[in-house]
Phi, psi and omega in degrees: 000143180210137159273156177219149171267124172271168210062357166300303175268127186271007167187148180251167171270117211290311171338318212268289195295326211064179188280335196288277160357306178295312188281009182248004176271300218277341200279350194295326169312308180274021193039059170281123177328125176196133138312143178297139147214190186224194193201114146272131234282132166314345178284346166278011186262356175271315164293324214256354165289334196282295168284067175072005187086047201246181177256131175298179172295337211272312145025273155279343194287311181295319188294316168327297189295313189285014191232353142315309152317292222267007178269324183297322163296302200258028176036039172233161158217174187300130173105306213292127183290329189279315221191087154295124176251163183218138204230154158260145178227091190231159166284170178198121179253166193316296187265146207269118146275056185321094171071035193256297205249221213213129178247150184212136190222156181094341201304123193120030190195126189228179191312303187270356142319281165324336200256342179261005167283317155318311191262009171282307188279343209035034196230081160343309164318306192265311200298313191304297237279297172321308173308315184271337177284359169313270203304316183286196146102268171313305154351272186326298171271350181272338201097343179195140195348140187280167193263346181082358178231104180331278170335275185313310142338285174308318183311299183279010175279325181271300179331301194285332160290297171339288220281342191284317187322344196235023167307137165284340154281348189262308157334308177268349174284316153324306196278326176300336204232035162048033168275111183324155184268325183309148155106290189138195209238130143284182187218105158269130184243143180204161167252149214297160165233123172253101181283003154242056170302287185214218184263000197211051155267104177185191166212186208191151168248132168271074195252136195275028170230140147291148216237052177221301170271315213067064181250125209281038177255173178277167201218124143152218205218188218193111178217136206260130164074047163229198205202132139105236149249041170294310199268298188303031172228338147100004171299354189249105183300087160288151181255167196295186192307309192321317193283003167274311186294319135357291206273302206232072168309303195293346190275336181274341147310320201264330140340277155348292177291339184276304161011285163311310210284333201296315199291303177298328188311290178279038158033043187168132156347119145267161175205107205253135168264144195215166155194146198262142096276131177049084167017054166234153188259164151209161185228143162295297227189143144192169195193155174277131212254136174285148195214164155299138192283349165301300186284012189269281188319293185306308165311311207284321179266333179272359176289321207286311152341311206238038157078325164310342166204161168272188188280341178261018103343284251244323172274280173333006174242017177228152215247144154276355176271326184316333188281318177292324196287335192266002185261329188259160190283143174281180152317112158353078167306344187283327186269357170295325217261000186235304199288150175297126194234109190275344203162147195199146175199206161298142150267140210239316146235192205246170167104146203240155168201143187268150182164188197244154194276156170211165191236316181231186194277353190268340167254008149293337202267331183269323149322329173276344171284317189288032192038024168291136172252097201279168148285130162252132197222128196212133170306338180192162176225151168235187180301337182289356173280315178340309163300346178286297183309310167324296176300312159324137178269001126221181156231142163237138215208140200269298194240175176100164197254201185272343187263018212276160177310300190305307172292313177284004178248322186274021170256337189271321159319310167100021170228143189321135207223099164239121182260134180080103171220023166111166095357112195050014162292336188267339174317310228265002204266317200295157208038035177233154160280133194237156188239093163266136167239109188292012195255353181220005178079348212250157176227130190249124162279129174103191180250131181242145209285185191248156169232122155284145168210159190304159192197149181282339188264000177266333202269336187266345182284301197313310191273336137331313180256005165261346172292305140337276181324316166275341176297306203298293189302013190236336165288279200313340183251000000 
Protein backbone atom coordinates (compact mmCIF):
# COMPACT_ATOMS: atom_id res chain seq x y z
CA UNK A 1 0.00 0.00 0.00
CA UNK A 2 1.41 3.83 -0.82
CA UNK A 3 0.92 7.30 -0.21
CA UNK A 4 2.45 9.30 -3.09
CA UNK A 5 3.25 12.97 -2.92
CA UNK A 6 2.76 14.09 -6.43
CA UNK A 7 5.80 16.40 -7.93
CA UNK A 8 8.25 13.93 -6.47
CA UNK A 9 8.37 12.38 -9.23
CA UNK A 10 8.73 12.54 -12.90
CA UNK A 11 6.25 10.48 -14.15
CA UNK A 12 3.97 8.03 -12.36
CA UNK A 13 2.01 4.54 -13.09
CA UNK A 14 -1.29 5.55 -14.12
CA UNK A 15 -2.29 2.04 -13.05
CA UNK A 16 -0.74 2.63 -8.81
CA UNK A 17 -2.47 6.87 -9.19
CA UNK A 18 -5.09 6.70 -11.97
CA UNK A 19 -5.06 9.21 -14.67
CA UNK A 20 -6.18 12.07 -13.00
CA UNK A 21 -3.34 12.03 -10.36
CA UNK A 22 -1.01 11.54 -12.96
CA UNK A 23 -1.79 13.94 -14.90
CA UNK A 24 -1.42 16.44 -12.17
CA UNK A 25 2.47 14.74 -11.15
CA UNK A 26 3.11 15.60 -14.70
CA UNK A 27 2.10 19.28 -15.29
CA UNK A 28 3.89 19.74 -11.00
CA UNK A 29 7.02 18.34 -13.19
CA UNK A 30 6.69 20.53 -16.02
CA UNK A 31 6.48 23.37 -13.25
CA UNK A 32 3.28 24.27 -13.79
CA UNK A 33 0.50 26.08 -11.81
CA UNK A 34 -0.86 23.10 -9.82
CA UNK A 35 -2.35 22.93 -6.40
CA UNK A 36 -0.42 20.80 -4.12
CA UNK A 37 -1.62 17.28 -3.39
CA UNK A 38 -0.92 13.64 -2.51
CA UNK A 39 -3.08 9.94 -3.52
CA UNK A 40 -3.74 7.27 -2.12
CA UNK A 41 -2.91 4.56 -4.17
CA UNK A 42 -5.58 2.16 -6.11
CA UNK A 43 -4.04 -0.25 -4.20
CA UNK A 44 -6.06 0.47 -1.10
CA UNK A 45 -9.39 0.49 -2.76
CA UNK A 46 -10.16 -3.01 -2.77
CA UNK A 47 -9.22 -3.79 0.75
CA UNK A 48 -10.78 -0.83 2.10
CA UNK A 49 -14.52 -1.79 -0.14
CA UNK A 50 -13.74 -5.35 1.49
CA UNK A 51 -14.14 -4.30 4.92
CA UNK A 52 -17.52 -2.59 4.61
CA UNK A 53 -16.41 -0.10 2.91
CA UNK A 54 -14.76 1.87 6.08
CA UNK A 55 -10.70 2.69 5.61
CA UNK A 56 -8.36 0.10 7.26
CA UNK A 57 -6.04 1.26 9.42
CA UNK A 58 -3.20 1.28 7.52
CA UNK A 59 -5.31 3.47 5.35
CA UNK A 60 -6.03 6.45 7.44
CA UNK A 61 -2.60 6.13 8.99
CA UNK A 62 -1.57 7.15 5.09
CA UNK A 63 -4.43 9.70 5.03
CA UNK A 64 -3.00 11.46 8.15
CA UNK A 65 0.92 11.63 6.85
CA UNK A 66 -0.40 12.93 3.71
CA UNK A 67 -2.90 15.55 5.07
CA UNK A 68 -0.30 16.57 7.23
CA UNK A 69 2.06 17.23 4.42
CA UNK A 70 -0.01 19.17 2.86
CA UNK A 71 -0.64 21.18 5.85
CA UNK A 72 3.24 21.89 6.09
CA UNK A 73 3.43 23.36 2.27
CA UNK A 74 0.69 24.96 2.11
CA UNK A 75 0.99 26.79 6.05
CA UNK A 76 -2.94 26.01 6.63
CA UNK A 77 -4.27 23.49 8.58
CA UNK A 78 -7.82 21.51 8.26
CA UNK A 79 -9.87 22.97 10.62
CA UNK A 80 -8.22 25.75 11.67
CA UNK A 81 -10.28 28.98 12.56
CA UNK A 82 -6.75 31.28 11.45
CA UNK A 83 -5.35 30.04 8.69
CA UNK A 84 -8.19 27.24 6.94
CA UNK A 85 -6.93 24.94 4.74
CA UNK A 86 -10.31 23.49 2.49
CA UNK A 87 -9.23 20.31 0.39
CA UNK A 88 -10.94 18.53 -2.85
CA UNK A 89 -11.47 14.83 -2.59
CA UNK A 90 -11.57 13.15 -5.98
CA UNK A 91 -11.56 10.18 -7.91
CA UNK A 92 -9.18 8.85 -10.29
CA UNK A 93 -9.13 4.96 -12.23
CA UNK A 94 -6.12 3.77 -14.62
CA UNK A 95 -8.11 4.63 -17.43
CA UNK A 96 -10.11 8.18 -17.88
CA UNK A 97 -14.20 7.72 -16.53
CA UNK A 98 -15.19 10.99 -17.96
CA UNK A 99 -17.94 11.85 -14.37
CA UNK A 100 -18.41 7.99 -13.15
CA UNK A 101 -17.36 8.09 -10.00
CA UNK A 102 -17.46 10.88 -7.17
CA UNK A 103 -15.67 13.98 -5.85
CA UNK A 104 -16.57 16.07 -2.94
CA UNK A 105 -14.77 19.70 -2.87
CA UNK A 106 -14.82 22.65 -0.33
CA UNK A 107 -14.24 19.64 2.14
CA UNK A 108 -13.06 21.55 5.36
CA UNK A 109 -15.42 24.49 6.21
CA UNK A 110 -17.60 24.49 9.11
CA UNK A 111 -19.57 27.38 10.70
CA UNK A 112 -16.39 29.09 11.91
CA UNK A 113 -14.41 28.35 8.91
CA UNK A 114 -16.96 30.25 7.24
CA UNK A 115 -17.29 33.11 9.17
CA UNK A 116 -13.40 33.49 9.02
CA UNK A 117 -13.67 33.31 5.24
CA UNK A 118 -15.89 36.09 5.53
CA UNK A 119 -13.53 38.07 7.37
CA UNK A 120 -10.69 37.10 5.36
CA UNK A 121 -12.22 38.10 2.09
CA UNK A 122 -14.59 40.45 3.24
CA UNK A 123 -16.95 38.78 1.21
CA UNK A 124 -19.91 36.96 3.12
CA UNK A 125 -20.92 36.09 0.08
CA UNK A 126 -18.51 34.07 -1.26
CA UNK A 127 -17.20 32.41 2.46
CA UNK A 128 -21.91 31.49 2.37
CA UNK A 129 -21.75 30.36 -1.41
CA UNK A 130 -18.64 28.13 -0.61
CA UNK A 131 -20.19 26.49 2.76
CA UNK A 132 -23.38 25.40 0.81
CA UNK A 133 -21.88 24.24 -2.01
CA UNK A 134 -19.88 22.13 0.52
CA UNK A 135 -22.77 20.81 2.47
CA UNK A 136 -24.89 19.85 -0.53
CA UNK A 137 -22.12 18.11 -2.41
CA UNK A 138 -20.93 16.22 0.60
CA UNK A 139 -25.00 15.27 1.23
CA UNK A 140 -24.75 13.74 -1.81
CA UNK A 141 -21.90 11.72 -2.53
CA UNK A 142 -21.49 10.09 1.44
CA UNK A 143 -24.98 9.76 1.74
CA UNK A 144 -25.29 12.00 4.96
CA UNK A 145 -24.77 15.07 6.52
CA UNK A 146 -21.08 16.51 7.24
CA UNK A 147 -20.11 16.06 11.22
CA UNK A 148 -18.92 19.23 11.54
CA UNK A 149 -15.38 17.60 12.20
CA UNK A 150 -12.96 17.95 9.00
CA UNK A 151 -10.97 15.22 9.70
CA UNK A 152 -13.90 12.57 10.04
CA UNK A 153 -15.43 14.34 7.00
CA UNK A 154 -12.27 13.65 5.08
CA UNK A 155 -12.22 10.05 6.18
CA UNK A 156 -15.85 9.25 4.79
CA UNK A 157 -15.30 11.28 1.79
CA UNK A 158 -12.21 9.09 0.56
CA UNK A 159 -14.39 6.13 1.75
CA UNK A 160 -17.54 7.12 -0.56
CA UNK A 161 -14.69 7.57 -3.43
CA UNK A 162 -13.30 4.06 -2.87
CA UNK A 163 -16.75 3.04 -2.89
CA UNK A 164 -18.17 4.77 -5.97
CA UNK A 165 -15.87 2.41 -8.08
CA UNK A 166 -18.18 -0.08 -7.69
CA UNK A 167 -21.43 2.40 -8.76
CA UNK A 168 -23.77 0.73 -11.13
CA UNK A 169 -22.81 3.69 -13.26
CA UNK A 170 -19.39 3.02 -13.17
CA UNK A 171 -19.94 -0.96 -13.93
CA UNK A 172 -21.79 -0.19 -16.42
CA UNK A 173 -19.88 2.27 -18.22
CA UNK A 174 -16.74 -0.10 -17.70
CA UNK A 175 -18.84 -2.75 -19.35
CA UNK A 176 -19.70 -0.69 -22.28
CA UNK A 177 -16.35 0.36 -23.25
CA UNK A 178 -14.86 -3.23 -22.33
CA UNK A 179 -12.65 -1.89 -19.23
CA UNK A 180 -11.81 -4.42 -16.64
CA UNK A 181 -13.92 -4.34 -13.10
CA UNK A 182 -10.55 -5.45 -11.46
CA UNK A 183 -8.18 -2.68 -9.15
CA UNK A 184 -10.05 0.34 -8.22
CA UNK A 185 -10.34 4.40 -8.13
CA UNK A 186 -7.38 6.22 -6.18
CA UNK A 187 -8.00 9.04 -3.89
CA UNK A 188 -6.61 12.56 -4.52
CA UNK A 189 -6.61 14.79 -1.83
CA UNK A 190 -5.60 18.23 -2.99
CA UNK A 191 -5.80 21.80 -1.85
CA UNK A 192 -8.96 23.98 -3.16
CA UNK A 193 -8.63 26.82 -5.49
CA UNK A 194 -11.70 28.87 -5.95
CA UNK A 195 -12.91 30.04 -8.70
CA UNK A 196 -15.80 31.50 -7.40
CA UNK A 197 -13.36 34.05 -5.23
CA UNK A 198 -14.31 37.25 -7.42
CA UNK A 199 -15.19 39.30 -10.40
CA UNK A 200 -11.87 38.08 -11.71
CA UNK A 201 -12.58 34.46 -10.70
CA UNK A 202 -14.18 31.75 -12.46
CA UNK A 203 -12.93 28.32 -13.87
CA UNK A 204 -13.16 26.49 -17.17
CA UNK A 205 -12.18 23.48 -19.62
CA UNK A 206 -9.91 23.72 -22.35
CA UNK A 207 -9.44 21.39 -25.24
CA UNK A 208 -6.43 22.65 -27.66
CA UNK A 209 -8.25 21.04 -30.38
CA UNK A 210 -11.55 21.48 -31.42
CA UNK A 211 -13.32 18.12 -29.95
CA UNK A 212 -16.06 18.30 -32.32
CA UNK A 213 -14.54 19.18 -36.27
CA UNK A 214 -10.73 18.49 -35.20
CA UNK A 215 -10.15 22.11 -36.48
CA UNK A 216 -6.46 22.60 -34.72
CA UNK A 217 -7.57 26.22 -32.41
CA UNK A 218 -8.29 26.10 -29.24
CA UNK A 219 -11.59 25.07 -28.15
CA UNK A 220 -13.69 25.38 -24.87
CA UNK A 221 -15.59 27.59 -22.04
CA UNK A 222 -15.36 30.06 -19.65
CA UNK A 223 -17.82 30.47 -16.56
CA UNK A 224 -16.71 33.72 -14.40
CA UNK A 225 -17.43 33.10 -10.61
CA UNK A 226 -18.05 29.47 -10.94
CA UNK A 227 -16.31 26.54 -9.04
CA UNK A 228 -15.68 23.41 -9.45
CA UNK A 229 -18.23 20.93 -12.03
CA UNK A 230 -20.03 23.96 -12.65
CA UNK A 231 -19.38 23.99 -16.38
CA UNK A 232 -19.05 20.06 -17.02
CA UNK A 233 -22.50 18.83 -15.28
CA UNK A 234 -23.95 21.66 -17.89
CA UNK A 235 -26.42 23.15 -15.19
CA UNK A 236 -24.80 26.38 -16.24
CA UNK A 237 -24.63 28.14 -19.93
CA UNK A 238 -20.81 28.92 -19.62
CA UNK A 239 -19.36 31.32 -21.99
CA UNK A 240 -16.96 30.78 -24.63
CA UNK A 241 -13.01 31.14 -24.32
CA UNK A 242 -13.18 34.71 -25.87
CA UNK A 243 -14.80 36.11 -23.19
CA UNK A 244 -11.78 35.04 -20.54
CA UNK A 245 -9.40 36.48 -23.05
CA UNK A 246 -11.63 39.58 -23.00
CA UNK A 247 -11.87 39.67 -19.23
CA UNK A 248 -8.32 38.10 -18.19
CA UNK A 249 -5.96 38.49 -21.01
CA UNK A 250 -3.09 37.85 -19.49
CA UNK A 251 -4.30 34.64 -17.69
CA UNK A 252 -5.88 33.34 -21.21
CA UNK A 253 -1.77 33.84 -22.81
CA UNK A 254 -0.67 31.77 -20.23
CA UNK A 255 -3.43 29.09 -20.60
CA UNK A 256 -2.74 29.03 -24.37
CA UNK A 257 1.07 28.17 -23.74
CA UNK A 258 0.45 25.67 -20.97
CA UNK A 259 -1.54 23.99 -23.72
CA UNK A 260 0.88 23.94 -26.42
CA UNK A 261 3.48 22.59 -23.95
CA UNK A 262 0.49 20.16 -22.38
CA UNK A 263 -0.13 18.92 -26.29
CA UNK A 264 3.20 18.12 -26.98
CA UNK A 265 4.11 16.52 -23.67
CA UNK A 266 0.92 14.17 -24.19
CA UNK A 267 1.28 13.19 -27.93
CA UNK A 268 -2.24 14.03 -28.30
CA UNK A 269 -5.18 16.63 -28.14
CA UNK A 270 -5.90 17.73 -24.53
CA UNK A 271 -8.73 18.67 -22.35
CA UNK A 272 -7.65 20.67 -19.80
CA UNK A 273 -9.67 21.99 -16.57
CA UNK A 274 -8.59 24.78 -15.21
CA UNK A 275 -9.52 27.72 -12.49
CA UNK A 276 -8.71 31.51 -12.06
CA UNK A 277 -8.61 32.80 -8.69
CA UNK A 278 -8.04 36.53 -7.96
CA UNK A 279 -6.58 36.51 -11.60
CA UNK A 280 -4.11 33.81 -10.92
CA UNK A 281 -4.36 30.49 -13.46
CA UNK A 282 -4.15 26.95 -12.00
CA UNK A 283 -4.65 24.03 -13.78
CA UNK A 284 -6.31 21.03 -12.58
CA UNK A 285 -6.57 18.07 -14.85
CA UNK A 286 -5.42 17.53 -18.75
CA UNK A 287 -6.09 14.43 -20.39
CA UNK A 288 -6.36 13.15 -23.86
CA UNK A 289 -9.94 14.96 -24.45
CA UNK A 290 -12.68 12.47 -25.98
CA UNK A 291 -13.59 13.52 -29.50
CA UNK A 292 -15.89 13.13 -32.42
CA UNK A 293 -15.35 10.44 -34.68
CA UNK A 294 -15.21 13.11 -37.37
CA UNK A 295 -12.84 15.08 -35.19
CA UNK A 296 -10.65 11.72 -34.28
CA UNK A 297 -9.67 11.37 -38.14
CA UNK A 298 -8.74 14.83 -38.40
CA UNK A 299 -6.76 15.38 -35.39
CA UNK A 300 -5.03 11.83 -35.88
CA UNK A 301 -3.54 13.23 -39.28
CA UNK A 302 -2.73 16.82 -38.54
CA UNK A 303 -0.93 15.61 -35.20
CA UNK A 304 1.05 13.44 -37.52
CA UNK A 305 1.60 16.61 -40.13
CA UNK A 306 2.60 18.44 -37.90
CA UNK A 307 5.25 16.21 -36.57
CA UNK A 308 4.12 15.29 -32.89
CA UNK A 309 3.54 11.74 -33.83
CA UNK A 310 4.14 9.54 -36.56
CA UNK A 311 1.88 8.03 -39.10
CA UNK A 312 1.61 4.88 -37.60
CA UNK A 313 0.87 6.47 -34.19
CA UNK A 314 -1.70 8.52 -35.95
CA UNK A 315 -3.29 5.32 -37.35
CA UNK A 316 -3.53 3.68 -34.04
CA UNK A 317 -5.25 6.43 -32.29
CA UNK A 318 -8.06 6.37 -34.53
CA UNK A 319 -10.97 3.05 -33.78
CA UNK A 320 -12.24 1.47 -36.75
CA UNK A 321 -16.01 2.35 -36.18
CA UNK A 322 -14.23 5.87 -35.36
CA UNK A 323 -13.49 5.51 -39.28
CA UNK A 324 -16.80 4.61 -40.25
CA UNK A 325 -18.62 6.94 -38.24
CA UNK A 326 -16.73 9.71 -39.49
CA UNK A 327 -17.47 8.37 -43.13
CA UNK A 328 -21.09 8.26 -43.13
CA UNK A 329 -23.96 10.52 -44.89
CA UNK A 330 -25.41 13.65 -43.65
CA UNK A 331 -28.49 15.16 -44.23
CA UNK A 332 -30.18 15.27 -47.55
CA UNK A 333 -29.74 19.39 -47.81
CA UNK A 334 -32.36 19.17 -50.34
CA UNK A 335 -34.71 17.58 -47.70
CA UNK A 336 -33.41 20.00 -45.43
CA UNK A 337 -35.20 23.14 -47.17
CA UNK A 338 -38.85 21.39 -46.68
CA UNK A 339 -38.30 19.88 -43.08
CA UNK A 340 -39.90 21.23 -39.73
CA UNK A 341 -37.10 22.16 -37.24
CA UNK A 342 -38.72 21.09 -33.74
CA UNK A 343 -35.51 22.46 -31.67
CA UNK A 344 -32.27 23.74 -32.22
CA UNK A 345 -29.02 24.18 -29.92
CA UNK A 346 -25.37 23.55 -29.89
CA UNK A 347 -23.86 21.39 -31.68
CA UNK A 348 -22.07 18.77 -29.65
CA UNK A 349 -20.72 15.86 -31.45
CA UNK A 350 -21.46 15.40 -35.10
CA UNK A 351 -23.39 12.72 -37.20
CA UNK A 352 -27.18 12.04 -37.91
CA UNK A 353 -29.69 9.77 -36.10
CA UNK A 354 -33.35 9.06 -36.35
CA UNK A 355 -35.45 7.76 -33.55
CA UNK A 356 -38.30 8.08 -31.04
CA UNK A 357 -37.80 11.06 -28.41
CA UNK A 358 -37.79 9.56 -24.83
CA UNK A 359 -37.32 11.48 -21.43
CA UNK A 360 -35.60 9.04 -19.13
CA UNK A 361 -32.98 6.28 -19.19
CA UNK A 362 -35.08 3.28 -17.92
CA UNK A 363 -37.49 4.15 -20.74
CA UNK A 364 -34.80 4.59 -22.90
CA UNK A 365 -33.75 0.98 -22.26
CA UNK A 366 -36.73 -0.72 -22.69
CA UNK A 367 -37.49 0.61 -26.15
CA UNK A 368 -33.90 -0.63 -27.21
CA UNK A 369 -34.66 -3.64 -25.95
CA UNK A 370 -37.89 -3.90 -28.12
CA UNK A 371 -35.47 -2.92 -30.81
CA UNK A 372 -37.04 0.66 -30.85
CA UNK A 373 -34.14 3.22 -31.69
CA UNK A 374 -34.62 6.30 -29.06
CA UNK A 375 -33.86 9.84 -28.39
CA UNK A 376 -32.56 10.29 -25.25
CA UNK A 377 -33.91 14.18 -24.52
CA UNK A 378 -32.72 15.29 -20.66
CA UNK A 379 -32.74 18.47 -19.29
CA UNK A 380 -29.15 17.95 -18.67
CA UNK A 381 -27.43 14.43 -18.05
CA UNK A 382 -25.38 13.53 -15.49
CA UNK A 383 -23.29 10.12 -14.76
CA UNK A 384 -26.62 8.23 -13.55
CA UNK A 385 -27.68 8.85 -17.18
CA UNK A 386 -24.86 6.85 -18.82
CA UNK A 387 -27.23 3.71 -19.46
CA UNK A 388 -29.48 5.57 -21.09
CA UNK A 389 -27.07 7.39 -23.39
CA UNK A 390 -25.49 4.32 -24.36
CA UNK A 391 -28.46 2.73 -25.59
CA UNK A 392 -29.77 5.74 -27.46
CA UNK A 393 -28.95 6.84 -30.87
CA UNK A 394 -28.47 10.82 -29.54
CA UNK A 395 -28.75 13.24 -27.21
CA UNK A 396 -30.48 16.34 -27.00
CA UNK A 397 -30.13 18.15 -23.88
CA UNK A 398 -31.96 21.74 -22.59
CA UNK A 399 -29.27 23.45 -20.97
CA UNK A 400 -25.60 22.97 -20.69
CA UNK A 401 -22.55 23.76 -23.27
CA UNK A 402 -20.14 21.66 -25.56
CA UNK A 403 -18.16 21.09 -23.08
CA UNK A 404 -20.98 19.56 -20.54
CA UNK A 405 -21.11 15.92 -19.44
CA UNK A 406 -23.78 15.10 -22.04
CA UNK A 407 -21.52 16.33 -25.03
CA UNK A 408 -18.28 14.98 -23.53
CA UNK A 409 -19.67 11.31 -22.93
CA UNK A 410 -21.63 11.15 -26.74
CA UNK A 411 -18.32 12.46 -28.45
CA UNK A 412 -16.31 9.11 -26.69
CA UNK A 413 -19.54 7.35 -27.74
CA UNK A 414 -19.42 8.57 -30.90
CA UNK A 415 -23.27 9.82 -30.93
CA UNK A 416 -24.67 12.94 -32.06
CA UNK A 417 -25.43 15.38 -29.60
CA UNK A 418 -27.07 18.88 -29.53
CA UNK A 419 -26.93 20.52 -26.45
CA UNK A 420 -28.67 23.61 -24.89
CA UNK A 421 -31.69 24.02 -26.43
CA UNK A 422 -33.91 26.37 -24.15
CA UNK A 423 -35.37 25.32 -21.08
CA UNK A 424 -38.68 23.31 -21.28
CA UNK A 425 -38.11 23.03 -25.50
CA UNK A 426 -37.79 19.12 -25.07
CA UNK A 427 -41.19 18.16 -23.64
CA UNK A 428 -43.30 18.85 -26.27
CA UNK A 429 -40.79 16.44 -28.28
CA UNK A 430 -41.28 13.32 -26.31
CA UNK A 431 -42.56 10.30 -28.18
CA UNK A 432 -42.25 11.78 -31.97
CA UNK A 433 -39.89 10.73 -34.26
CA UNK A 434 -36.98 13.02 -34.77
CA UNK A 435 -34.15 13.46 -37.01
CA UNK A 436 -31.18 15.06 -34.52
CA UNK A 437 -28.19 16.37 -36.67
CA UNK A 438 -25.32 16.99 -34.62
CA UNK A 439 -23.25 18.56 -37.11
CA UNK A 440 -26.04 21.68 -37.28
CA UNK A 441 -27.59 21.68 -33.85
CA UNK A 442 -31.08 21.15 -35.58
CA UNK A 443 -33.59 18.70 -34.53
CA UNK A 444 -35.99 17.51 -37.56
CA UNK A 445 -39.77 16.28 -37.42
CA UNK A 446 -39.80 12.78 -39.05
CA UNK A 447 -37.08 10.89 -40.74
CA UNK A 448 -35.18 12.74 -43.19
CA UNK A 449 -33.39 10.98 -45.64
CA UNK A 450 -29.35 10.68 -45.94
CA UNK A 451 -26.53 12.10 -48.41
CA UNK A 452 -23.73 11.42 -49.26
CA UNK A 453 -21.49 14.08 -49.53
CA UNK A 454 -17.21 15.29 -49.60
CA UNK A 455 -16.26 16.17 -46.21
CA UNK A 456 -12.71 17.15 -44.65
CA UNK A 457 -12.85 13.98 -42.07
CA UNK A 458 -13.66 11.65 -45.33
CA UNK A 459 -10.36 13.08 -47.11
CA UNK A 460 -8.33 12.42 -43.58
CA UNK A 461 -10.25 9.07 -42.78
CA UNK A 462 -8.68 8.23 -46.84
CA UNK A 463 -5.06 9.27 -45.97
CA UNK A 464 -5.62 7.12 -42.96
CA UNK A 465 -6.52 3.90 -44.61
CA UNK A 466 -3.70 4.83 -47.38
CA UNK A 467 -1.16 5.28 -44.45
CA UNK A 468 -2.32 1.99 -43.02
CA UNK A 469 -2.01 0.34 -46.20
CA UNK A 470 1.90 1.12 -46.51
CA UNK A 471 2.81 0.34 -43.47
CA UNK A 472 0.89 -3.36 -44.14
CA UNK A 473 2.66 -3.27 -47.62
CA UNK A 474 6.28 -2.04 -45.91
CA UNK A 475 5.85 -5.29 -43.72
CA UNK A 476 5.05 -7.58 -46.45
CA UNK A 477 8.21 -6.83 -48.31
Amino acid sequence: MTLIWLGDAADLDPALVGGKARSINRMLSLGMPVPPAFVLSTQYCPSVNANDGKLTDDALASLRDGLHRLERDTQRRLGDARRPLLVSVRSGGAISMPGMMDTVLNLGITDTVENRLAELTGDPAFAADTHRRFAEQFERVVGAPPTGDPWKDLALAAEAVFASWDSSRAKSYRTHHGISHEGGTAVTVQAMVFGNFDDASGTGVLFTRNPLTGEPDPYGEWLPRGQGEDVVSGRFDALRLTELERQLPDVHNQLLSAATTLEQYGRNAQDIEFTVEAGKLWLLQTRAAKRSPQAAVRIAVRLAEEGVIDRAEAVAMVTPSQLMAATAPHVDPVAKLDATILAAGLPACPGVATGRVVGDCEEAEDFSDDGVDVVLARPTTDPDDVSGMVVAVAVITEIGGSTSHAAVVSRELGKPCVVGCGQGTLTDLLGRTVTVDGTSGEIFDGVLPLADSHSPERDAAQTLREWAKDATNRVRQ
